[in-house]
C-alpha positions as CSV (number, residue, x, y, z in Angstrom):
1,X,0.0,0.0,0.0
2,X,1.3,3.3,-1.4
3,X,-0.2,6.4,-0.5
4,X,0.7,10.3,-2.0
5,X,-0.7,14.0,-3.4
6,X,-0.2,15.5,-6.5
7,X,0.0,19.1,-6.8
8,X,-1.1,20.6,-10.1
9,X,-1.6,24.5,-10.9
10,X,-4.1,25.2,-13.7
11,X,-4.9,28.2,-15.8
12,X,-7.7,28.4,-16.1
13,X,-10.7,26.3,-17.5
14,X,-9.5,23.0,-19.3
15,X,-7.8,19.8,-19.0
16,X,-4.1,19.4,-17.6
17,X,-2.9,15.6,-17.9
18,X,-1.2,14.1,-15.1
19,X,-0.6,10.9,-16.4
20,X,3.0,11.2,-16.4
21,X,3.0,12.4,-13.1
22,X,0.9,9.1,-11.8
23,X,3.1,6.5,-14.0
24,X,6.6,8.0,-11.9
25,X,4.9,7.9,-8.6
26,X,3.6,4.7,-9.3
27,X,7.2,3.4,-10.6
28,X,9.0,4.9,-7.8
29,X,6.6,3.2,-5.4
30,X,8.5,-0.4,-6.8
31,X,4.5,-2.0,-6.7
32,X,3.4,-4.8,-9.1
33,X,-0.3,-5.4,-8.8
34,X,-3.1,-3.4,-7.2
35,X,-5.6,-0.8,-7.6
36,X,-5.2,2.7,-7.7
37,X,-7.4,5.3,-6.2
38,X,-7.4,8.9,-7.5
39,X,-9.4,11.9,-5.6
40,X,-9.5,15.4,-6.2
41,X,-9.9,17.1,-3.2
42,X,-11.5,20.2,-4.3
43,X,-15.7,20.7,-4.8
44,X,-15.2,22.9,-8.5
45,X,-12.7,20.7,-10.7
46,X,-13.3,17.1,-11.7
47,X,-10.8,13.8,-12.8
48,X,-11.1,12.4,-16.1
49,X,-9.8,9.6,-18.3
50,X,-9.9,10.9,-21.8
51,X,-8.2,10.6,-25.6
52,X,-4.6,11.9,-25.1
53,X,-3.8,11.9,-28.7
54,X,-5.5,14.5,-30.3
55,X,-5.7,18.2,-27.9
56,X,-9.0,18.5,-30.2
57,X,-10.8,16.7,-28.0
58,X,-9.8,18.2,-24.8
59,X,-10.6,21.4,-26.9
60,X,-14.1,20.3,-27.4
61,X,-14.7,18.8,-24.2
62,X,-14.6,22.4,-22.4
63,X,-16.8,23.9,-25.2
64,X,-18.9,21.2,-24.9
65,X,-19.4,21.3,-21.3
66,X,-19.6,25.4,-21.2
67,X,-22.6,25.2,-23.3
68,X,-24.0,22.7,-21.2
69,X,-23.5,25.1,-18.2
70,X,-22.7,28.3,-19.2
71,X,-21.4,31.0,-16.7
72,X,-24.0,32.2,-13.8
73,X,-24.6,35.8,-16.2
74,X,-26.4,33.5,-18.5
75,X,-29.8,34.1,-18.6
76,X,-30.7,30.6,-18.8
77,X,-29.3,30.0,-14.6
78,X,-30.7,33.0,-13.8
79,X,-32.3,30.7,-10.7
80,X,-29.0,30.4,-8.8
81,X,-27.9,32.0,-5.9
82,X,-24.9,30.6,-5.1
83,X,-23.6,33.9,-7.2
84,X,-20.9,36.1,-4.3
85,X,-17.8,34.0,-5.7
86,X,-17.9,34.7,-9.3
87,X,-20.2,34.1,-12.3
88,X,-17.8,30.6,-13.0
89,X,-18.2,29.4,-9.1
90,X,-21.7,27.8,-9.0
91,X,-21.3,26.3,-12.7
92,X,-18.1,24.7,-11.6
93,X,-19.8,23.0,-8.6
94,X,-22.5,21.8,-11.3
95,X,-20.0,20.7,-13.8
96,X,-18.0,18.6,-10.7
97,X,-20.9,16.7,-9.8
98,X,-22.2,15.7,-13.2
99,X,-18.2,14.8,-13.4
100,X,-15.8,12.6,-11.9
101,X,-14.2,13.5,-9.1
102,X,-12.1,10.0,-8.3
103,X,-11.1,7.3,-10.5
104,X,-9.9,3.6,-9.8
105,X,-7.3,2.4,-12.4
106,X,-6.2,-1.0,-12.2
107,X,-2.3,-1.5,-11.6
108,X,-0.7,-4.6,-13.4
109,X,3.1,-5.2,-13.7
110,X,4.1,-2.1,-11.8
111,X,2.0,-0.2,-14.8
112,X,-1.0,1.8,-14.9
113,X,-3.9,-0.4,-17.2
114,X,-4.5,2.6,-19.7
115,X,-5.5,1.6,-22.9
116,X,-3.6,2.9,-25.9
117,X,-4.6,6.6,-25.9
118,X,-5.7,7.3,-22.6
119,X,-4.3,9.9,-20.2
120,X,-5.4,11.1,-17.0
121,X,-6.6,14.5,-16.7
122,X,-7.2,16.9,-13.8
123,X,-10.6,19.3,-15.7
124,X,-10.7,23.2,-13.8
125,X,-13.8,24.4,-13.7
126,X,-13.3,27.6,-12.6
127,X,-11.7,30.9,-14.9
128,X,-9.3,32.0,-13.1
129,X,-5.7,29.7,-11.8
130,X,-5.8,27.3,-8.7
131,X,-3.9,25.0,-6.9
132,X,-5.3,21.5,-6.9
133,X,-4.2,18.2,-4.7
134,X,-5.2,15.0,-5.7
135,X,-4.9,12.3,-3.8
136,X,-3.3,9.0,-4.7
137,X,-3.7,5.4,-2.6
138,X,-2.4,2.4,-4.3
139,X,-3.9,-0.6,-2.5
């Protein structure tokens, strides 16, 4: 049993891959076989598994998922109240819990079991930078 937190500072809105990050951790740990547990720990960002091939899809993605739940100005969510931390902040908490927020990836021969062109991705949700932790527990 392996245990960490990744640190990751976004942008922005989008999709930042930390598969790289997870596959050295995971290789430095010296484990074989097991499952591994991924959880962001914040309430407005979300964990994916996605194409890491072509950026287009990240690309559309986001746009996808901003017309879905556009920003609190929109006159569509003009129900919300959750409004004092920004026009991005409520959507964002939407946009987490129709999302991800941990993933289990089975672990097999000290290697993550990806197929061919996926990648792991932290998603922001919110417009301006942050720091996000994600916790990592190999069991």
């Amino acid at each position: 049993m392996a245990q960490t937190e990744f640190h990751l500072g976004t942008r922005g809105q989008g999709l930042y891959e930390l598969t790289r990050e997870v596959a050295g951790w995971l290789h430095d740990t010296g484990a074989t076989d097991g499952l591994l547990t991924l959880f962001v720990r914040h309430t407005s960002c979300s964990l994916l598994i996605q194409e890491n091939a072509d950026p287009d899809v990240q690309t559309d993605l986001l746009a996808w998922l901003s017309r879905c739940v556009p920003p609190a100005t929109d006159p569509s969510l003009s129900y919300l109240r959750h409004t004092l931390e920004g026009p991005d902040d409520m959507p964002a908490h939407i946009k987490a819990a129709l999302l991800p927020v941990s993933l289990s990836i089975p672990v097999s021969g000290g290697r993550m079991v990806l197929g061919t062109w996926q990648g792991i991705y932290l998603f922001e949700h919110r417009d301006a930078p942050h720091s996000r932790r994600v916790a990592a527990h190999l069991g």
